[in-house]
C-alpha positions in Angstrom: 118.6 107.3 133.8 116.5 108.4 130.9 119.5 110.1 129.1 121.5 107.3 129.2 118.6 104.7 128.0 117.7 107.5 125.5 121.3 107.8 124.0 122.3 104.3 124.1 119.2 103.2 122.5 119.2 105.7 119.4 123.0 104.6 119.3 121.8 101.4 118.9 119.1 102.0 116.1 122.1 103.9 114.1 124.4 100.7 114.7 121.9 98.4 112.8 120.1 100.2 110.5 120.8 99.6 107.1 118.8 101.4 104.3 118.6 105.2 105.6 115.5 106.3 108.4 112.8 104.4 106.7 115.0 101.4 107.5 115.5 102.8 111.0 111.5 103.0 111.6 110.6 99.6 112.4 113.4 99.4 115.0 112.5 103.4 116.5 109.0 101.7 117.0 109.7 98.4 118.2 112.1 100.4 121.1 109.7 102.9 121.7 106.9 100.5 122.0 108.6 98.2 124.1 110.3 100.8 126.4 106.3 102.8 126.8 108.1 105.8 125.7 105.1 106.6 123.4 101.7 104.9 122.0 101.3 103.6 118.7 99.2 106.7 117.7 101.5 108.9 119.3 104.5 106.9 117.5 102.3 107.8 113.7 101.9 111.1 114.7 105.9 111.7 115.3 106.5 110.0 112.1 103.9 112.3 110.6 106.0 115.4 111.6 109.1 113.6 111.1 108.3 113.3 107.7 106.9 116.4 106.9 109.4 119.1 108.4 113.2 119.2 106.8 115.8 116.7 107.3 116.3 113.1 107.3 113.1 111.0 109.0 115.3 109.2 111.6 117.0 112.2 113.2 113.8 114.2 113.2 112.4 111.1 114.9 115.1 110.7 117.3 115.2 114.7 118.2 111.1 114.4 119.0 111.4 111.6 121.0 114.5 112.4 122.8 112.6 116.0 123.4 109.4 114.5 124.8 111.3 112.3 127.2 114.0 114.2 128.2 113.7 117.9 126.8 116.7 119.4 124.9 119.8 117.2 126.4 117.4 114.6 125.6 116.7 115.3 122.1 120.5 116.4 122.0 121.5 112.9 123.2 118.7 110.8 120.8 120.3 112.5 117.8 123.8 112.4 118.8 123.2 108.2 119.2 121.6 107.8 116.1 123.8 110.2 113.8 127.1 109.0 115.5 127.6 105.5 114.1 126.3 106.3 110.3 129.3 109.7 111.2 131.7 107.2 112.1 130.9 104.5 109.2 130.8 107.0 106.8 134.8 108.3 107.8 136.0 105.4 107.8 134.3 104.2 104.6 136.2 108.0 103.0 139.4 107.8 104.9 140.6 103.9 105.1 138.6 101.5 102.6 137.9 103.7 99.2 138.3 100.6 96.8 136.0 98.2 98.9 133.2 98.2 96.6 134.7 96.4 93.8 135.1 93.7 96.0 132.6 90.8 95.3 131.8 89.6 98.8 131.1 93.7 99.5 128.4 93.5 96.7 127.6 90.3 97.9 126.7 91.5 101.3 125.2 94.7 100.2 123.2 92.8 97.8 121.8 90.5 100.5 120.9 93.7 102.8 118.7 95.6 100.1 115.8 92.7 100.2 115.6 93.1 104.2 115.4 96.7 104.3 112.5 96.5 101.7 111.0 94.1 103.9 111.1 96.3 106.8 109.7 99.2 104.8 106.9 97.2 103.5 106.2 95.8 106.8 106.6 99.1 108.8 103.9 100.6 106.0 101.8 97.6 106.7 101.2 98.0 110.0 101.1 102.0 110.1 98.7 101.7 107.7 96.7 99.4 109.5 96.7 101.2 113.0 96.2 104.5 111.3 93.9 103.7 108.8 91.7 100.5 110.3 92.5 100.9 114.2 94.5 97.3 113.7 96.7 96.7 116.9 96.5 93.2 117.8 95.7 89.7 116.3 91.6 89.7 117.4 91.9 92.9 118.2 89.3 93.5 115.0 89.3 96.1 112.6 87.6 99.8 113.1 87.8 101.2 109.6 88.3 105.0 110.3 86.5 106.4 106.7 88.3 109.4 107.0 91.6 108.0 107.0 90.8 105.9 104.4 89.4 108.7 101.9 92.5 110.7 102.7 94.6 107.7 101.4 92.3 107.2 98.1 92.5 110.9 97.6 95.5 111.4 97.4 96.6 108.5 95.5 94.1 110.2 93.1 95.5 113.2 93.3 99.0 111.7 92.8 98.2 109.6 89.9 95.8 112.6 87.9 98.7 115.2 88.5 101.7 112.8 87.1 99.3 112.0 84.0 98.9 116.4 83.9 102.4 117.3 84.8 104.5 113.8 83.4 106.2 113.8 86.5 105.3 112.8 90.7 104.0 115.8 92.6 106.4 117.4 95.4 106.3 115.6 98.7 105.6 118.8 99.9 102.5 119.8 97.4 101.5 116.0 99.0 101.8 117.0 102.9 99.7 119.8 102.3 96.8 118.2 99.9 96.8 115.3 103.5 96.8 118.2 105.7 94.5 120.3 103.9 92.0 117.1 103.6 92.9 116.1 107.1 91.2 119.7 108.1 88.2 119.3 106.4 87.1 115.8 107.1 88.7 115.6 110.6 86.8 119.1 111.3 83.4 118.2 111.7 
């Protein structure tokens, strides 16, 4: 049953994720992927929206796939798996272990985690970048540079780097979702 699958796979996710919802991408696509739930394009586009409308990335993600595959009780059930275990962590973390921190084998683990969720940040950028930007899906697959996508990512890095130099501080995510949208109209428009 799709609910089931849908719930006990966000659940998972949640479980083993360390380093907030950009940690948790690699592992939403790998299940989506592997489960057909959506194509890779249809995975960046999700992340897209994720990203760009309010609240954390991985329960937006988890609410918009839950919702394509099983409507609202599967949306409900997506973001119920994936918020429940970080819900629980975080009570027990406030009610039962306060002082664990200052213990050295705590900062020795957490210390050990950081490197792997950069990793899987890095290499979830890598390959978006690559299918979105070059049309990269497979060793031989080849390359299929998409221009567009490519002057959308130089522009606004441009615009990023001329507007910290104007203002001597980063530009608003949101100022940044709109410049991509506003270029994605135009170039994508004819």
């Amino acid at each position: 049953m799709i609910y089931l699958q849908l719930f006990l796979t966000f659940l998972e996710i949640g479980a083993v994720s360390f380093g907030g919802g950009y940690g948790m991408i690699s592992l939403i696509r790998e299940k989506v992927l592997t489960y057909g739930w959506l194509e890779e394009e249809e995975l960046l586009n999700f992340i897209a929206v994720s990203e760009s409308t309010p609240g954390p990335i991985a329960i937006n993600m988890a609410t918009f796939i839950g919702s394509s595959k099983g409507g609202i009780l599967g949306a409900a059930l997506a973001t119920l798996g994936v918020v429940l275990p970080a819900f629980c962590i975080i009570l027990l973390i406030a009610t039962v272990i306060r002082g664990l921190l200052k213990y050295a084998g705590v900062q020795a683990f957490l210390g050990g985690i950081r490197p792997c969720v950069v990793g899987l940040i890095l290499g979830t950028s890598a390959t978006m970048f690559l299918s979105a930007v070059c049309h990269f899906k497979t060793i031989g697959g080849g390359f299929a540079f998409d221009w567009r996508a490519l002057l959308i990512v130089a522009a606004v890095a441009l615009f990023a780097s001329l507007w910290k130099k104007w203002k001597t501080k980063k530009p608003s995510p949101i100022l940044m979702i709109l410049v991509s949208a506003g270029l994605g109209m135009l170039l994508y428009s004819f």
